[in-house]
N, CA, C and O atoms as a DFTB+ gen file, in Angstrom:
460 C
 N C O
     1  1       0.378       8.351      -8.615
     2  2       1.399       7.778      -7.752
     3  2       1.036       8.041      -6.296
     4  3       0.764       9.162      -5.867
     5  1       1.053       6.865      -5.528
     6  2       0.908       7.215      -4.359
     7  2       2.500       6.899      -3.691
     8  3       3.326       6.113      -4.154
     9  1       2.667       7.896      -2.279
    10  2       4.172       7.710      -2.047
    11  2       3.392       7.514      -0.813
    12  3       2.352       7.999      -0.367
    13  1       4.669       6.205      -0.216
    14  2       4.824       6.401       1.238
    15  2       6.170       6.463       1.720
    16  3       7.106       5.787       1.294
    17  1       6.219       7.480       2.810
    18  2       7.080       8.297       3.189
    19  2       7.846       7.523       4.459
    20  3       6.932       6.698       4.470
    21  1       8.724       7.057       5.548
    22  2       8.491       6.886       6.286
    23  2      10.042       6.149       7.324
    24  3      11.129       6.491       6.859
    25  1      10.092       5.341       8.446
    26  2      11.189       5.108       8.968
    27  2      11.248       3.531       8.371
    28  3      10.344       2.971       7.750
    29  1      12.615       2.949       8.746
    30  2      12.845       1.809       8.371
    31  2      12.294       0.783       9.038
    32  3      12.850       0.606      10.122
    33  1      11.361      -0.007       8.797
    34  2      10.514      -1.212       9.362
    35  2       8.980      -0.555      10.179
    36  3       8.153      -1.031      10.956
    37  1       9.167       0.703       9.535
    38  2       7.482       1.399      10.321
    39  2       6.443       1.022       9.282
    40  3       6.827       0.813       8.131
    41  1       5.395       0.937       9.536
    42  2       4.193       1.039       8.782
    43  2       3.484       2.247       8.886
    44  3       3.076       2.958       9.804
    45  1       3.451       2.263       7.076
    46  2       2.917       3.609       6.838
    47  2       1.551       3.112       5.844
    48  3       1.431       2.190       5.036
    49  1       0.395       4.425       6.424
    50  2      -0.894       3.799       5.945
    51  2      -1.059       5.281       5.244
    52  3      -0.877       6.379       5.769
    53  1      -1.532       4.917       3.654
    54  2      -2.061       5.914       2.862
    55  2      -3.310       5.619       2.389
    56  3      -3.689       4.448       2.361
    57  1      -4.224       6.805       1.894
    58  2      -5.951       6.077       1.811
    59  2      -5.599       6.741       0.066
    60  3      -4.885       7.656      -0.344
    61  1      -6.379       5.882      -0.511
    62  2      -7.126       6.425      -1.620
    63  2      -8.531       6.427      -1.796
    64  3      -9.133       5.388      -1.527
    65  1      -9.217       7.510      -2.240
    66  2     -10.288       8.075      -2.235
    67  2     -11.172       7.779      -3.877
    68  3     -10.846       8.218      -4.980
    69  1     -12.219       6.991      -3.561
    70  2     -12.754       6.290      -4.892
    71  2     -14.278       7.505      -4.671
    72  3     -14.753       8.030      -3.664
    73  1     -14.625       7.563      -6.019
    74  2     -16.121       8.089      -6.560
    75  2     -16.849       7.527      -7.493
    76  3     -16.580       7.498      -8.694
    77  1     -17.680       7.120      -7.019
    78  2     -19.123       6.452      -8.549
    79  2     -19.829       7.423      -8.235
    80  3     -20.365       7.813      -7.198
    81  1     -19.716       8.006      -9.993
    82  2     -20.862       9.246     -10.164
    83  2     -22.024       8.705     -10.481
    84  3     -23.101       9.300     -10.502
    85  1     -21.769       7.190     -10.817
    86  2     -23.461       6.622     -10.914
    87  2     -24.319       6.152     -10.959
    88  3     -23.730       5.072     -10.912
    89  1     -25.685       5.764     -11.036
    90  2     -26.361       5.579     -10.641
    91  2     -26.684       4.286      -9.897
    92  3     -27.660       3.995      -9.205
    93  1     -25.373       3.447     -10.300
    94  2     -25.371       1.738     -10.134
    95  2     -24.433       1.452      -8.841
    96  3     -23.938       2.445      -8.309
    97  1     -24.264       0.694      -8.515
    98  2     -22.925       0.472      -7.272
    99  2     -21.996      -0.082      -8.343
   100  3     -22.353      -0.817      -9.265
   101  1     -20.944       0.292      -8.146
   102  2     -19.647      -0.314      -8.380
   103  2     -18.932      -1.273      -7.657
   104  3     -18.678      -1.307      -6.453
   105  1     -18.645      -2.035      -8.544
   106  2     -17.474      -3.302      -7.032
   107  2     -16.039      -3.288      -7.700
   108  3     -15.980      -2.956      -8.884
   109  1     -15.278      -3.509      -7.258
   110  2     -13.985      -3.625      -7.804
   111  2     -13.336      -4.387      -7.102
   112  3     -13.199      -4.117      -5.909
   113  1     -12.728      -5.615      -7.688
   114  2     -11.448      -6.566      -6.930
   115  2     -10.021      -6.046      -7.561
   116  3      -9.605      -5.848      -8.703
   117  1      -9.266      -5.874      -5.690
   118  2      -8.108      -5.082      -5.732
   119  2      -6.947      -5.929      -6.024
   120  3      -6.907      -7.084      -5.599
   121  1      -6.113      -5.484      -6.642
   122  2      -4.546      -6.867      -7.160
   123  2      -3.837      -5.940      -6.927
   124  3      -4.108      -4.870      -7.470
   125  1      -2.388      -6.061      -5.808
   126  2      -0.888      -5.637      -5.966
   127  2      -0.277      -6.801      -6.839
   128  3      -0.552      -7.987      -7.020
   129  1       0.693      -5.902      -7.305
   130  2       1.050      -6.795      -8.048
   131  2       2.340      -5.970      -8.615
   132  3       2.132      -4.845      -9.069
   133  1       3.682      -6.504      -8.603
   134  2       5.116      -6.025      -8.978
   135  2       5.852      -6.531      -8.000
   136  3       5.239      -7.107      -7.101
   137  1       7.521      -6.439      -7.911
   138  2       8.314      -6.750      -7.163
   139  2       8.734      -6.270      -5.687
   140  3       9.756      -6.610      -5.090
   141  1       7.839      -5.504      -5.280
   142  2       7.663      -5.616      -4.004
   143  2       6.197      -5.870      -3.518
   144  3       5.979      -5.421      -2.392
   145  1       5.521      -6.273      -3.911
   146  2       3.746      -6.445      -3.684
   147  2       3.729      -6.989      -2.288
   148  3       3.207      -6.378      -1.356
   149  1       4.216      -7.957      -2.190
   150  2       4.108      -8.189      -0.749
   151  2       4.652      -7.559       0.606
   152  3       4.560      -8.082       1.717
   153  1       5.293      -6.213       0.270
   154  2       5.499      -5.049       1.260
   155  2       4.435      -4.204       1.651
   156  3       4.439      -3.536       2.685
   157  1       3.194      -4.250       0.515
   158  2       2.260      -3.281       0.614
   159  2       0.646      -4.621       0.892
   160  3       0.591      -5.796       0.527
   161  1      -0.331      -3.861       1.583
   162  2      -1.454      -4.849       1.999
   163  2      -2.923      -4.195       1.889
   164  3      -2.866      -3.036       1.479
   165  1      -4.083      -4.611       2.129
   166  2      -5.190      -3.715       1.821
   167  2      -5.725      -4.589       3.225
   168  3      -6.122      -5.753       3.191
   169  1      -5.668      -4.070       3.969
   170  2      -6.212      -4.512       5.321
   171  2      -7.927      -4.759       5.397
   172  3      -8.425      -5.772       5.888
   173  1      -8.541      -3.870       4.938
   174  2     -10.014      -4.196       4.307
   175  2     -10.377      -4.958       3.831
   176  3     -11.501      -5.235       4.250
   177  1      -9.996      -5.670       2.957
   178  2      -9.705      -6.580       1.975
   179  2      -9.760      -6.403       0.779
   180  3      -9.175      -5.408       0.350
   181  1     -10.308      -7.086       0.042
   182  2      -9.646      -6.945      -1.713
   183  2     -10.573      -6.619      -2.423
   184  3     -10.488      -6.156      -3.560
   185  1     -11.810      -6.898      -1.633
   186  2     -13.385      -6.359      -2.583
   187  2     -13.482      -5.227      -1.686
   188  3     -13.307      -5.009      -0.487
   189  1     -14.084      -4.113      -3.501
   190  2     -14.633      -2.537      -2.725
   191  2     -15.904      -2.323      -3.588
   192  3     -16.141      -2.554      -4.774
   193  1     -16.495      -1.903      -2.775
   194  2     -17.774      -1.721      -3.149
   195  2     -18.559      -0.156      -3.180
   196  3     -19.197       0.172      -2.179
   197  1     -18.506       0.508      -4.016
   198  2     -18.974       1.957      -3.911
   199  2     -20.783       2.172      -4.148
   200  3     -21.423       1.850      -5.150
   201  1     -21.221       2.709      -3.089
   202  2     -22.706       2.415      -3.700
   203  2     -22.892       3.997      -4.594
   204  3     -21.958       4.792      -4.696
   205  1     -23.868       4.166      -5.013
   206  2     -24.828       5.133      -6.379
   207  2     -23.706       6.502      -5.594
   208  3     -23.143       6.447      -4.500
   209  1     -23.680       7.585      -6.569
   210  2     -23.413       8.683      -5.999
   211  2     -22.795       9.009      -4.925
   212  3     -22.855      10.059      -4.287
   213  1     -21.961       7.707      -4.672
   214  2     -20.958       7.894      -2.892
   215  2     -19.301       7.691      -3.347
   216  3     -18.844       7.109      -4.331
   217  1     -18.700       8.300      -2.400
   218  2     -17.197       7.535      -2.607
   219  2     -16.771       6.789      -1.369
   220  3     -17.429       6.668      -0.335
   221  1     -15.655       6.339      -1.608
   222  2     -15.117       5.276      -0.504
   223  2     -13.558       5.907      -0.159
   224  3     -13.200       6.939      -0.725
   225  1     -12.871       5.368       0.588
   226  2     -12.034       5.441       0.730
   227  2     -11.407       3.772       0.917
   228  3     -12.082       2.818       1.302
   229  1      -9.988       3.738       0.541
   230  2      -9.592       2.567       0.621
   231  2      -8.247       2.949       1.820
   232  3      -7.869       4.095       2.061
   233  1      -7.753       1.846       2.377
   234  2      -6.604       2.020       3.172
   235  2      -5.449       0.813       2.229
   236  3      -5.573      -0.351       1.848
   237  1      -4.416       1.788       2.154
   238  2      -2.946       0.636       2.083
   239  2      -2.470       1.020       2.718
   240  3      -2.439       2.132       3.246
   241  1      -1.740      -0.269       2.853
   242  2      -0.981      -0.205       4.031
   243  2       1.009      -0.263       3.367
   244  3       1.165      -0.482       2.166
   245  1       1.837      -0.126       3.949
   246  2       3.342      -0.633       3.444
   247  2       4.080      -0.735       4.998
   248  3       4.069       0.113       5.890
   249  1       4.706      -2.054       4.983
   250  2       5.630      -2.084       5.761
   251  2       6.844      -2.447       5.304
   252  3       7.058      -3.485       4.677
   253  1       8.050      -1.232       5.736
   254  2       9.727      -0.935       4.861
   255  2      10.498      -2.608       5.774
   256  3      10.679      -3.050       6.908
   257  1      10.701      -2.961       4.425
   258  2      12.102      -3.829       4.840
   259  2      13.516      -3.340       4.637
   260  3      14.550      -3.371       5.303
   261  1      13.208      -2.944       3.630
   262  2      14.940      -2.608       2.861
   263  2      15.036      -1.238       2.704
   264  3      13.990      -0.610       2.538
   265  1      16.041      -0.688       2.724
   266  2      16.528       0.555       2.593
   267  2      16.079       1.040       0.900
   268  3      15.823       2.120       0.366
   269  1      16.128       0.030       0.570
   270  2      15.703       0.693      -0.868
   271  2      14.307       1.081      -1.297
   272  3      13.314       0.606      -0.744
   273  1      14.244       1.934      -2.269
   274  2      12.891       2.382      -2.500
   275  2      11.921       1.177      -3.216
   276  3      12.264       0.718      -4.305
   277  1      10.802       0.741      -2.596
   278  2       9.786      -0.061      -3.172
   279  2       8.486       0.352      -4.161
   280  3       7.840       1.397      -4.235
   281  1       8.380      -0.948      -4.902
   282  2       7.525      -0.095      -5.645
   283  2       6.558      -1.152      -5.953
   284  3       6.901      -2.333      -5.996
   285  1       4.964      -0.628      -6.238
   286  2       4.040      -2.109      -6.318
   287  2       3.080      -1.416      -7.450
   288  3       3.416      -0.280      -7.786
   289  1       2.069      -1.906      -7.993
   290  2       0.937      -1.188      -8.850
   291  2      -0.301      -1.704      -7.987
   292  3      -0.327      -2.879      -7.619
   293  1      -1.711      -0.479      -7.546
   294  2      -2.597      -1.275      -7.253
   295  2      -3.358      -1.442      -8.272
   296  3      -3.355      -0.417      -8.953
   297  1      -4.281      -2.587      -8.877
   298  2      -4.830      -2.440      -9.740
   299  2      -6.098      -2.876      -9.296
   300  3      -6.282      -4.038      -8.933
   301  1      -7.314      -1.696      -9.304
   302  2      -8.599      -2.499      -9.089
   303  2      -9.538      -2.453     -10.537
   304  3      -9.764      -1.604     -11.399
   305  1      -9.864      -3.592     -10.333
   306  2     -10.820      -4.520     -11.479
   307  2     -12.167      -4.750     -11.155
   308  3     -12.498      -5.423     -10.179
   309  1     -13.088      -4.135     -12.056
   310  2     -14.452      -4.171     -11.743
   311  2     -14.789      -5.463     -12.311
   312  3     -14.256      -6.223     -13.119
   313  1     -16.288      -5.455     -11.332
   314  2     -16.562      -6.646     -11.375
   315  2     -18.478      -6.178     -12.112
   316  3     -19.195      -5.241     -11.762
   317  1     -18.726      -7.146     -13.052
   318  2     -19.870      -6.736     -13.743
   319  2     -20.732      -7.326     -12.801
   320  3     -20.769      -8.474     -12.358
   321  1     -21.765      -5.829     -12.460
   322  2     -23.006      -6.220     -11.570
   323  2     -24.286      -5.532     -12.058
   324  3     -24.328      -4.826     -13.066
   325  1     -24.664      -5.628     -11.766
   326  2     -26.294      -5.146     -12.297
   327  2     -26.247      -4.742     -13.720
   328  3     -27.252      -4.118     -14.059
   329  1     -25.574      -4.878     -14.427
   330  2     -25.429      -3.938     -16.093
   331  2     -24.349      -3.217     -16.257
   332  3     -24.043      -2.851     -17.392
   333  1     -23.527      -2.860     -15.086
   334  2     -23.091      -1.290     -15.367
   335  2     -21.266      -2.100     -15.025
   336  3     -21.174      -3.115     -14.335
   337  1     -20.339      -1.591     -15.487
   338  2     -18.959      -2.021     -15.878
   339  2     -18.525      -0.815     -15.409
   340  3     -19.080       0.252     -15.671
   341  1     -17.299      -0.973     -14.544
   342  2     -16.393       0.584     -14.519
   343  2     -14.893       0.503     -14.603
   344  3     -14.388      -0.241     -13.762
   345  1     -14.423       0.846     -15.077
   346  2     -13.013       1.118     -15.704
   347  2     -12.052       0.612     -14.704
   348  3     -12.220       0.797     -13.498
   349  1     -11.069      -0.010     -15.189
   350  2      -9.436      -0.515     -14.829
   351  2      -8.996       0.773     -13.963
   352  3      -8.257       1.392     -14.729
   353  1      -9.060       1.314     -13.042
   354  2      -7.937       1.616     -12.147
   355  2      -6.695       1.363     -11.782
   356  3      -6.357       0.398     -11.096
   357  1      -6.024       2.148     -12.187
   358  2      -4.391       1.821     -11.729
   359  2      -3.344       2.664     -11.056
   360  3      -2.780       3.604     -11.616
   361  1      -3.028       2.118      -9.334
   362  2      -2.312       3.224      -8.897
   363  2      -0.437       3.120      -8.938
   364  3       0.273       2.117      -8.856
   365  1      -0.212       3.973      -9.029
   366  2       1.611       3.529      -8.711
   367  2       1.817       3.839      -7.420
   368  3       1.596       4.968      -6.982
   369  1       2.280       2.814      -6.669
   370  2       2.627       2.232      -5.373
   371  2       3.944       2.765      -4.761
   372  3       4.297       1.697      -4.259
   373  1       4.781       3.496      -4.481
   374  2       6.252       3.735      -4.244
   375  2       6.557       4.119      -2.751
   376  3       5.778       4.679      -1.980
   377  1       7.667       3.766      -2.528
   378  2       8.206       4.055      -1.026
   379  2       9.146       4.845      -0.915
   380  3       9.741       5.107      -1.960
   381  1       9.601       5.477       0.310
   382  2      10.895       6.389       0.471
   383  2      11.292       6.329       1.763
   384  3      10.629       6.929       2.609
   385  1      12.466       5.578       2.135
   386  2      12.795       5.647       3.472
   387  2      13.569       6.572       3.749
   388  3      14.677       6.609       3.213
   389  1      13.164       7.546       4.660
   390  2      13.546       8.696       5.501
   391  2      14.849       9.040       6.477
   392  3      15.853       9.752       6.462
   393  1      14.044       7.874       7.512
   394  2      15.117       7.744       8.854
   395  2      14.980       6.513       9.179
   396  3      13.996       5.811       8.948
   397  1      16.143       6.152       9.827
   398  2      16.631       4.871      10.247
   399  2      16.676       5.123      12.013
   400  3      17.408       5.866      12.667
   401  1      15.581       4.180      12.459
   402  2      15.986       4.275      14.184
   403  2      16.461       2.872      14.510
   404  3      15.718       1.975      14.111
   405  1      17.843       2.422      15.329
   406  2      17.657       1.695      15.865
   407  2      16.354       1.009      16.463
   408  3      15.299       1.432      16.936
   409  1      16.847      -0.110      16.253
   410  2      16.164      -1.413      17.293
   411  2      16.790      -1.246      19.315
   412  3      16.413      -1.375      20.479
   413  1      17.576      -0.999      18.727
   414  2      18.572      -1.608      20.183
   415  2      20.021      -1.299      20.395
   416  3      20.605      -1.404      19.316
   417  1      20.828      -0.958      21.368
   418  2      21.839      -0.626      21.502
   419  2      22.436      -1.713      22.271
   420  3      21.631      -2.245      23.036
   421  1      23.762      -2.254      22.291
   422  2      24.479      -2.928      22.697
   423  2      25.667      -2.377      23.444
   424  3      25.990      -1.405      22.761
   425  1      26.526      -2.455      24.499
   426  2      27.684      -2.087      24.618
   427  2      28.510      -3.322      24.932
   428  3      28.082      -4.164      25.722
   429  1      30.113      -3.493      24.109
   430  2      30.622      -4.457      24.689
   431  2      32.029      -3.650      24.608
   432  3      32.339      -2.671      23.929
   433  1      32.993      -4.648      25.830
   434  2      34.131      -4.059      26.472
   435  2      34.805      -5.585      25.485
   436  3      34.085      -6.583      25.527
   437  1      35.805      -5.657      24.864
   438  2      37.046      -6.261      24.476
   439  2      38.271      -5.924      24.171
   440  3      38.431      -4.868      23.559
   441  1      39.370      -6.706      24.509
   442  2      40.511      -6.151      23.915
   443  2      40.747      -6.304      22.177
   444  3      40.491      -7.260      21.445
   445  1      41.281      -5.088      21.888
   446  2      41.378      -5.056      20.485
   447  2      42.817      -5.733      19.459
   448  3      43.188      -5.710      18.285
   449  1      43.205      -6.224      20.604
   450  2      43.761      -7.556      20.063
   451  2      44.897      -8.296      21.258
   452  3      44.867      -8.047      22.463
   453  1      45.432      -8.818      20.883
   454  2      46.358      -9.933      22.051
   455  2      47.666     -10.327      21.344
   456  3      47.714     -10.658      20.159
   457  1      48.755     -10.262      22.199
   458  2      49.962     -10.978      21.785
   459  2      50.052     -12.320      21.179
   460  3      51.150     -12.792      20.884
């Protein structure tokens, strides 16, 4: 599970941290996908590519609309390259809104009612 933590309408960026122990590069095409998917984004884009013995890091991104907690799955899907296949990845996506800051303050003077 990855959580993002954060204020109402802020963007909050969490990384996940990928490893190929081997010897081949790995690629993987990334899918959100659930009822808030389109709150969360992969700014990198959607292909990741790990070469021999390295890891990567990925960035998501979430930006809060609603007060309520969101939730997405990332799922990355390898893609067969040179011989070598690597496993379904699947992260759980969730949000938690914190604090609420205004946008803007208003003041208005009216009477609170009339004869």
């Amino acid at each position: 599970t990855v959580e993002f933590t954060g204020a109402l309408h802020a963007t909050v960026v969490k990384q996940v941290c990928l490893k190929n122990p081997s010897t081949k590069t790995l690629t993987y095409n990334a899918i959100l996908v659930g009822r808030d998917a389109d709150d969360f984004s992969l700014p990198k884009g959607k292909t990741i590519t790990i070469a021999p013995k390295r890891q990567t890091t990925i960035n998501v991104e979430f930006t809060s609309r609603f007060l309520r907690p969101a939730e997405a799955v990332l799922l990355l899907i390898s893609k067969h390259v040179g011989g070598i296949h690597g496993v379904t990845l699947t992260f759980f996506l969730k949000s938690e809104i914190k604090h609420i800051e205004p946008a803007d303050t208003l003041k208005c003077k009216s009477p609170c009612y009339e004869l």
